[in-house]
ROTI-451579 format. One record per residue (C-alpha): residue number from 0; residue in one letter; x, y, z. Coordinates in steps of 0.05 Angstrom, whole numbers, plus 5000, padded with zeros to 4 digits. Example, Ala and Ser with C-alpha at 12.3 -4.5 7.8 and 13.67 -1.06 7.14 Angstrom:
// residues 2
SITE/lumlo/doti/px/py/pz
SITE/0/a/5246/4910/5156
SITE/1/s/5273/4979/5143
***
This chain:
// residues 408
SITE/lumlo/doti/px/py/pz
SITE/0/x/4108/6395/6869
SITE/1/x/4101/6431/6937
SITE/2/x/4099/6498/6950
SITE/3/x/4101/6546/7009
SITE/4/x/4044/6576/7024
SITE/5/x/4006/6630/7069
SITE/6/x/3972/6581/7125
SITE/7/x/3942/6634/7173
SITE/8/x/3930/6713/7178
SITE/9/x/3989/6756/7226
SITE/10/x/3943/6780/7282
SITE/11/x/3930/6697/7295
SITE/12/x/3997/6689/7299
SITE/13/x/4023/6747/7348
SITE/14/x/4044/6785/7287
SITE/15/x/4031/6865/7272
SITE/16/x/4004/6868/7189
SITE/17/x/4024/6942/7194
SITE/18/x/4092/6921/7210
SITE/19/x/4091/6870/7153
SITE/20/x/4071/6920/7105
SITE/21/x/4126/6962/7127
SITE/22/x/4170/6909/7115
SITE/23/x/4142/6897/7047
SITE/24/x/4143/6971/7016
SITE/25/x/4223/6968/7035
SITE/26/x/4241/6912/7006
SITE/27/x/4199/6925/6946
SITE/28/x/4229/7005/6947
SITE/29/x/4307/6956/6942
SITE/30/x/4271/6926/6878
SITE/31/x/4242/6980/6846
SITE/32/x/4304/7026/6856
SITE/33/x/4348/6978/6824
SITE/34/x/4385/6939/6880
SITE/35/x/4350/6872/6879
SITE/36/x/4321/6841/6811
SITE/37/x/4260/6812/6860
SITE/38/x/4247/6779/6938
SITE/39/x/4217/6720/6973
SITE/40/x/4207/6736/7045
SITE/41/x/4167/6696/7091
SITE/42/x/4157/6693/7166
SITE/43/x/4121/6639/7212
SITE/44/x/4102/6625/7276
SITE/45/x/4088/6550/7310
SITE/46/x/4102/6525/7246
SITE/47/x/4049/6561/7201
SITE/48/x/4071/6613/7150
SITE/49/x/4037/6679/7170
SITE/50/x/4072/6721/7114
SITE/51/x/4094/6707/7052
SITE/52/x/4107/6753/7000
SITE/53/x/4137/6748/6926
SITE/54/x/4153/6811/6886
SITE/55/x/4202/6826/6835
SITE/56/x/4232/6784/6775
SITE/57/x/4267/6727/6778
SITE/58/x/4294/6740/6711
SITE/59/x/4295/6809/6694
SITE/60/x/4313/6800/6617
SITE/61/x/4261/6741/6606
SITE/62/x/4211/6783/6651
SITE/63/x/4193/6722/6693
SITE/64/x/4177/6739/6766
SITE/65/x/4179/6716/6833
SITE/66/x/4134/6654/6854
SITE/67/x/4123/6618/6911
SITE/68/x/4154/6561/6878
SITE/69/x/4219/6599/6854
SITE/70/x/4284/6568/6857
SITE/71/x/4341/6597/6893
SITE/72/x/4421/6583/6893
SITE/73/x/4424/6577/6970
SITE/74/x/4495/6581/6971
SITE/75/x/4526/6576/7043
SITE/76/x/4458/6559/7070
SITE/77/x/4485/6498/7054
SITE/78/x/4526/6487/7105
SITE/79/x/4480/6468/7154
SITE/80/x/4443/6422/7117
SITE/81/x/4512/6381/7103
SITE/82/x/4523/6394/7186
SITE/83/x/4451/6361/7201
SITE/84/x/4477/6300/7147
SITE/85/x/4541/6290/7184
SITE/86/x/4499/6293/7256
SITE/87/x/4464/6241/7233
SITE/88/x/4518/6196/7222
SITE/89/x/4538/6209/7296
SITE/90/x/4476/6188/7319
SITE/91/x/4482/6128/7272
SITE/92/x/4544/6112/7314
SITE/93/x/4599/6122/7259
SITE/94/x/4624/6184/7273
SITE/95/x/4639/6224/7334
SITE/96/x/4653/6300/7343
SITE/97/x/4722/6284/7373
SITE/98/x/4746/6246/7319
SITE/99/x/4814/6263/7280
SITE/100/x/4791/6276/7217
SITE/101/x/4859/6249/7194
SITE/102/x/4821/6176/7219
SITE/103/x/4770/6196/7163
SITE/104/x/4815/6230/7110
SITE/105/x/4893/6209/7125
SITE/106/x/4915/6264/7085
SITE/107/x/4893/6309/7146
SITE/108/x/4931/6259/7202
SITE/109/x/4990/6320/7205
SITE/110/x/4974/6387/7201
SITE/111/x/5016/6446/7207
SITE/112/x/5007/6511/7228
SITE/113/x/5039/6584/7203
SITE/114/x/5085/6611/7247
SITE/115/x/5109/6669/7198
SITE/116/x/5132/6697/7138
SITE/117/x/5089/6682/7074
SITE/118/x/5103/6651/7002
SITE/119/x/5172/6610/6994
SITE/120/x/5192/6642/7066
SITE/121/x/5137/6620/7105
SITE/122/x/5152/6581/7166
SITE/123/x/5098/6526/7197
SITE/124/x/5107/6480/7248
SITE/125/x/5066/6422/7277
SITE/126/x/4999/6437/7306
SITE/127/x/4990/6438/7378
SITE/128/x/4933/6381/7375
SITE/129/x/4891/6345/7330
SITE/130/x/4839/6377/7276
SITE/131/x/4775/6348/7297
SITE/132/x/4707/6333/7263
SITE/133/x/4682/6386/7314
SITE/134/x/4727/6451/7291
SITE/135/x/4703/6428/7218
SITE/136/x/4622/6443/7246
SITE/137/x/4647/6507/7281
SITE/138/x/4704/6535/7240
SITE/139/x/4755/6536/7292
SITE/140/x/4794/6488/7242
SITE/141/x/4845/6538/7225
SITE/142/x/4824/6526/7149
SITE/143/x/4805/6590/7113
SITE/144/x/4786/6623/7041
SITE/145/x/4816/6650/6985
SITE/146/x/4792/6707/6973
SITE/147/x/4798/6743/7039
SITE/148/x/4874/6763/7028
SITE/149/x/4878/6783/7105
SITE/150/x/4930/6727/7118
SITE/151/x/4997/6698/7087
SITE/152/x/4955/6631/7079
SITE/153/x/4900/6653/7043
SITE/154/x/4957/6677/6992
SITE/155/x/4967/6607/6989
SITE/156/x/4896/6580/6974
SITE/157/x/4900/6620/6919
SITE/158/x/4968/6601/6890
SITE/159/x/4934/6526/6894
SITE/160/x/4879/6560/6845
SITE/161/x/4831/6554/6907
SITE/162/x/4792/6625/6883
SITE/163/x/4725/6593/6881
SITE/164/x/4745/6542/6933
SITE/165/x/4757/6484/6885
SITE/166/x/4814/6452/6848
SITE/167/x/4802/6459/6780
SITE/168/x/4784/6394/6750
SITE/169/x/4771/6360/6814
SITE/170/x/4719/6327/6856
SITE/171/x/4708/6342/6927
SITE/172/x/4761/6283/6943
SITE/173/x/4810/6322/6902
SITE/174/x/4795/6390/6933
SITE/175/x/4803/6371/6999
SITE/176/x/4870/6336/6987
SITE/177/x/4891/6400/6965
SITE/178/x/4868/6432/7027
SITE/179/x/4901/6388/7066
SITE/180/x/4971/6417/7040
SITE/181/x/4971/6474/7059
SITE/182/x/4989/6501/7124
SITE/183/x/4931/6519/7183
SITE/184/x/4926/6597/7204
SITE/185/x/4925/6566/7273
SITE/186/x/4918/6512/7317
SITE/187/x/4853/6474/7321
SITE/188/x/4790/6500/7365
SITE/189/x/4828/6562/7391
SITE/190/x/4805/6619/7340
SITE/191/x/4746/6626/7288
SITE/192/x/4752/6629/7219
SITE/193/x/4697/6620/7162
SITE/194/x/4729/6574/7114
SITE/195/x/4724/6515/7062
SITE/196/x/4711/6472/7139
SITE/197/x/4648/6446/7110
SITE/198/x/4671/6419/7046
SITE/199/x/4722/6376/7085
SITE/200/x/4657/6361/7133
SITE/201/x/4621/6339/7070
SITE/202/x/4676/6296/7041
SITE/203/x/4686/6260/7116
SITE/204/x/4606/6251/7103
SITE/205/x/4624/6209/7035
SITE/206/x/4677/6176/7066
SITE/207/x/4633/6157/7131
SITE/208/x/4577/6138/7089
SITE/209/x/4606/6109/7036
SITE/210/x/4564/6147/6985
SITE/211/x/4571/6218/6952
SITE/212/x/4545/6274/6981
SITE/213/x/4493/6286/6940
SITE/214/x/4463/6214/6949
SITE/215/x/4474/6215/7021
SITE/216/x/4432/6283/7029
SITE/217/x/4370/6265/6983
SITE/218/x/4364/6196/7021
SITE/219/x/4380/6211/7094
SITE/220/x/4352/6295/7096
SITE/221/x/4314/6321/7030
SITE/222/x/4266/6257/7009
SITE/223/x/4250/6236/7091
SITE/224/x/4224/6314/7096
SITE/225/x/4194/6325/7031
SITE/226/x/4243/6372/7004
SITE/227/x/4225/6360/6933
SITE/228/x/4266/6412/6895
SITE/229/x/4336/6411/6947
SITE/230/x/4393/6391/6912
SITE/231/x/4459/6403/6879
SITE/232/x/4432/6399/6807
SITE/233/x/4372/6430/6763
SITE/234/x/4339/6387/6723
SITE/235/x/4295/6400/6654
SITE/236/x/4233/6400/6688
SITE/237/x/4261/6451/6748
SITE/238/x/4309/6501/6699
SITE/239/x/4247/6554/6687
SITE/240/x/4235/6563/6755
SITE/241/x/4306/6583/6772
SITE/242/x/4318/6646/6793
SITE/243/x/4384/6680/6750
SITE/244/x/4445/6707/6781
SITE/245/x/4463/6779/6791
SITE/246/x/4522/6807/6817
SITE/247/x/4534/6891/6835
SITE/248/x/4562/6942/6788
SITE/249/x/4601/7009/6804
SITE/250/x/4532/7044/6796
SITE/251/x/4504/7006/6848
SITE/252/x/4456/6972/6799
SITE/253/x/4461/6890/6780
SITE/254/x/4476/6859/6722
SITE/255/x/4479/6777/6707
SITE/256/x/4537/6742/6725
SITE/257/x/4554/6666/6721
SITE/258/x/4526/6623/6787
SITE/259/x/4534/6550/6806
SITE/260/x/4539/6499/6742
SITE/261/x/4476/6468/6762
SITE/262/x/4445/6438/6699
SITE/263/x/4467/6363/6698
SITE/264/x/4510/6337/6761
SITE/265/x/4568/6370/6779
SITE/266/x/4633/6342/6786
SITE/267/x/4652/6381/6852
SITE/268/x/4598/6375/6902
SITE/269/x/4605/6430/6958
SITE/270/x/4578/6419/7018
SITE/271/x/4593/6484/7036
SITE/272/x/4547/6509/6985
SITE/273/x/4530/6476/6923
SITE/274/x/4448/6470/6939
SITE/275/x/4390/6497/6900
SITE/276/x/4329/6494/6943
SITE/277/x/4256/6524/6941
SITE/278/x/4228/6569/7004
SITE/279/x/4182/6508/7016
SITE/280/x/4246/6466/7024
SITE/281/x/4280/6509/7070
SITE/282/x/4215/6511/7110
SITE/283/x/4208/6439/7121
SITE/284/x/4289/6448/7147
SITE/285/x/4274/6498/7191
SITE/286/x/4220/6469/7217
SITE/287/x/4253/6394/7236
SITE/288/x/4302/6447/7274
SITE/289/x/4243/6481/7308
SITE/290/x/4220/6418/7327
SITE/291/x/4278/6395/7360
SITE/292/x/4291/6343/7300
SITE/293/x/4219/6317/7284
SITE/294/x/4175/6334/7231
SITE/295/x/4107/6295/7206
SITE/296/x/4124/6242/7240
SITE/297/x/4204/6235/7213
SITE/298/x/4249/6245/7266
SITE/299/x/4312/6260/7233
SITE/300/x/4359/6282/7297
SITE/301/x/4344/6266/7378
SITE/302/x/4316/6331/7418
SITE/303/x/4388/6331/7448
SITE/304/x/4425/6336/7389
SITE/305/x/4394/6397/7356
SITE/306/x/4400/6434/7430
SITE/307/x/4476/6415/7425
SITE/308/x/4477/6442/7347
SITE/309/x/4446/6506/7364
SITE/310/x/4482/6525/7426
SITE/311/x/4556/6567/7426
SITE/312/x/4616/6530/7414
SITE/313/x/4662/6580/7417
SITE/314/x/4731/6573/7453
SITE/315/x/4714/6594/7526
SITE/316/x/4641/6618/7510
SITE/317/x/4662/6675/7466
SITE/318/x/4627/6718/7407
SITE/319/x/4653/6718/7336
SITE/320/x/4676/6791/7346
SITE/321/x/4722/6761/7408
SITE/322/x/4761/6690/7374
SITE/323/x/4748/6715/7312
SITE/324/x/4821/6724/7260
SITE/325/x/4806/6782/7209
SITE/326/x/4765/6801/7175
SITE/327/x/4713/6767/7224
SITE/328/x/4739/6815/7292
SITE/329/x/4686/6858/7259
SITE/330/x/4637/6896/7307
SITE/331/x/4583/6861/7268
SITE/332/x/4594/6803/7299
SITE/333/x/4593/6828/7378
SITE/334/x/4537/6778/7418
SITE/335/x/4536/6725/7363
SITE/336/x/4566/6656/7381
SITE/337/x/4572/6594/7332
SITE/338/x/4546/6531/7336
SITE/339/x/4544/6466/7300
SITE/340/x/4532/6496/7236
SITE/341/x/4497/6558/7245
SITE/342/x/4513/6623/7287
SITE/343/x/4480/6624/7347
SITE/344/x/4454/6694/7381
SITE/345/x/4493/6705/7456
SITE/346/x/4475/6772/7484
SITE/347/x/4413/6808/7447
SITE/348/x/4443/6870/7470
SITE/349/x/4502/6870/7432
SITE/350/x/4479/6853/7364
SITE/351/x/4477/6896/7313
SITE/352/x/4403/6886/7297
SITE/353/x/4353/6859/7339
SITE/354/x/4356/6793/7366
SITE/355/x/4329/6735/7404
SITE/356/x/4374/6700/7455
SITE/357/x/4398/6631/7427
SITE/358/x/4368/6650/7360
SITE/359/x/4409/6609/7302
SITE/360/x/4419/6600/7224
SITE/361/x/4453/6622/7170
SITE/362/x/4456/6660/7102
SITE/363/x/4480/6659/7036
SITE/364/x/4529/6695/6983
SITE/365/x/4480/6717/6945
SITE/366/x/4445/6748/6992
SITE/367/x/4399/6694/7025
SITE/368/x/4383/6677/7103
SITE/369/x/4341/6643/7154
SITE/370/x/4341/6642/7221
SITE/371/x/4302/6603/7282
SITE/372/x/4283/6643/7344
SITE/373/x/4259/6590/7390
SITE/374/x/4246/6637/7449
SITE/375/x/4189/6673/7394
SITE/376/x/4177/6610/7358
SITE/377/x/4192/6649/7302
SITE/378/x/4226/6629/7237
SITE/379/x/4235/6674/7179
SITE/380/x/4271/6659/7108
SITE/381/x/4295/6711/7051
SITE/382/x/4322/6708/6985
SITE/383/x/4341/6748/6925
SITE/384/x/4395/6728/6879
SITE/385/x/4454/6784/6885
SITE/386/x/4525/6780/6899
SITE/387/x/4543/6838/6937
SITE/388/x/4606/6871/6940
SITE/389/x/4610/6875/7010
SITE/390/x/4558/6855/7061
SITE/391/x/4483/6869/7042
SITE/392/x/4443/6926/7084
SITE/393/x/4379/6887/7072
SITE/394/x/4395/6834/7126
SITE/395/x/4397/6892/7176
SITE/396/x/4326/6921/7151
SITE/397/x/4291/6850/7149
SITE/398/x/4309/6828/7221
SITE/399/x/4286/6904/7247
SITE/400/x/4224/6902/7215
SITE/401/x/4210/6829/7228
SITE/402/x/4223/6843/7296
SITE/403/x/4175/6909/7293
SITE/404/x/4126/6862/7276
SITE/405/x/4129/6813/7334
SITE/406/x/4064/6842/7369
SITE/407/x/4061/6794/7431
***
């Protein structure tokens, strides 16, 4: 079993220990007041980890903490491990950005689009051009979420019992014929919106591949860079190491609430975010990324191809904030870009928190992140297990202090 691991002290790697400290005490102040049940942070530079710090429980009733080798429900941090899988099969030659995906999944070949009204009165009409592989990778598929309730067609993925994003009692293949019935917010690569795009992306993977998901991913991404816990399943010898689910109460304190069905294979497999994964997995991720798509001597993706991942997408060079449908025209989002799979930083000086230019990654629902800076040849990773209510503060604390703590 691998696990992550402290490789060098902060001063060697341009890093301030008082800043680290400070970074510490708040997270463990979120812990000890009742917000998080425990943390993992850790923060590395060229590659070595230069701060690593566990605290908390992992299971607050069973009084099991944090460890280096803890278990996480990555959630949405998914995403861009499914968006690396697909890449691959580009390079591979068997699947190109500007494909239909209707070539790949027919029940895609005509989408429509809302024009107006909503329920039994909504009107839709044919969209303007084809949805492409590419607006699956940067959410400019006009595909959305249930839960938002911002738009007539999100009533609509819920009246197809799409609340957690699957149809009951149906594999990805199901799901994503479901998806495909119902109508686009709009037309294809013209607006942002964050949506069920990379559980389509995933099922074009089986398709491509001609294996499921799961299979593909362990083969082509986790075994090649010694990801030895990723997955979409727990097994025996894994389930004590897994960290339990909380979700907010009224009080502002956490209490358990059900997470992913992970012990035994699921029948849905999410690509959108359906993975389990240790910090020493996520490192080796980061890393091939870092590396421009090379790691120990397995080159998983061509120097060009990550640069073309991590750079902005967006319709005409815009932020989120900008082509962004509600709830995503959000101030938040001002100087952040989206790339192949991961948000991508555009203007430092307009983010909320402090930045590097082209930074990228992603986070997680309950209440996970990383992110690459390659200008600092920094990467950091953070988990707890909580569902928020709304957006978490802590993201906004970690990238301060980390950044407080970048001494050259």
């Amino acid at each position: 079993m691998a696990v992550l691991r402290q490789e060098v002290d902060p001063g060697e790697a341009g890093l301030d220990p008082g800043a680290l400290e400070r970074l510490d005490r708040e997270l463990a102040r979120r812990v000890d007041g009742g917000e998080m049940p425990g943390f993992l942070v850790a923060v590395a530079r060229a590659g070595r980890v230069a701060h690593l710090t566990a605290y908390g429980a992992r299971d607050l009733a069973a009084g099991l903490p944090v460890e280096s080798d803890t278990l996480w429900r990555i959630y949405s941090m998914t995403k861009p491990v499914t968006t690396v899988g697909a890449l691959m099969l580009v390079e591979d030659g068997l699947l190109s950005l500007d494909d239909e995906v209707g070539r790949h999944l027919p029940a895609f070949a005509e989408p429509r689009v809302h024009v107006d009204g909503s329920g039994d009165r909504m009107r839709t009409r044919p969209a303007a051009g084809p949805l492409l592989v590419r607006h699956l990778m940067t959410h400019t598929a006009g595909l959305t979420f249930a839960f938002y309730h911002a738009h007539p067609v999100d009533a609509l993925y819920r009246a197809a019992g799409l609340d957690s994003s699957v149809a009951p009692g149906t594999d990805l293949a199901g799901t994503t014929d479901v998806y495909a019935t119902l109508p686009l917010q709009f037309d294809p690569g013209t607006r942002w919106n964050y949506s069920v795009a990379t559980n389509v992306l995933g099922r074009v993977v089986e398709v491509v591949s001609g294996r499921p998901l799961d299979v593909y991913l362990a083969e082509r991404v986790f075994r090649p860079l010694g990801m030895e816990d990723a997955g979409f399943e727990v097994t025996d010898a894994q389930a004590g190491r897994l960290a339990e689910l909380y979700g907010e109460t009224d009080d502002g304190g956490i209490e358990p609430i059900d997470g992913l069905p992970l012990r035994g294979r699921p029948r849905f497999l999410s690509g959108s975010g359906g993975m389990v994964a240790s910090a020493h997995d996520m490192h080796r991720f980061m890393e091939v990324l870092r590396r421009r798509g090379e790691l120990d001597g397995t080159r998983l993706l061509r120097p060009e191809t990550v640069a073309l991942m991590t750079r902005n997408h967006l319709p005409g060079g815009a932020d989120l904030r900008t082509v962004g449908v509600p709830p995503h025209d959000d101030p938040g989002n001002e100087g952040v870009g989206f790339g192949l799979g991961v948000s991508v930083v555009v203007d430092p000086s307009r983010t909320r928190e402090p930045s590097g230019l082209g930074a990228y990654g992603w986070s997680g629902v309950a209440t996970t992140t990383f992110w690459v800076d390659p200008g600092r040849d920094l990467t950091v990773q953070f988990y707890t297990q909580v569902r928020p209510r709304s957006s978490h503060t802590v993201y906004r604390d970690l990238k301060r202090l980390v950044h407080q703590a970048l001494a050259d």
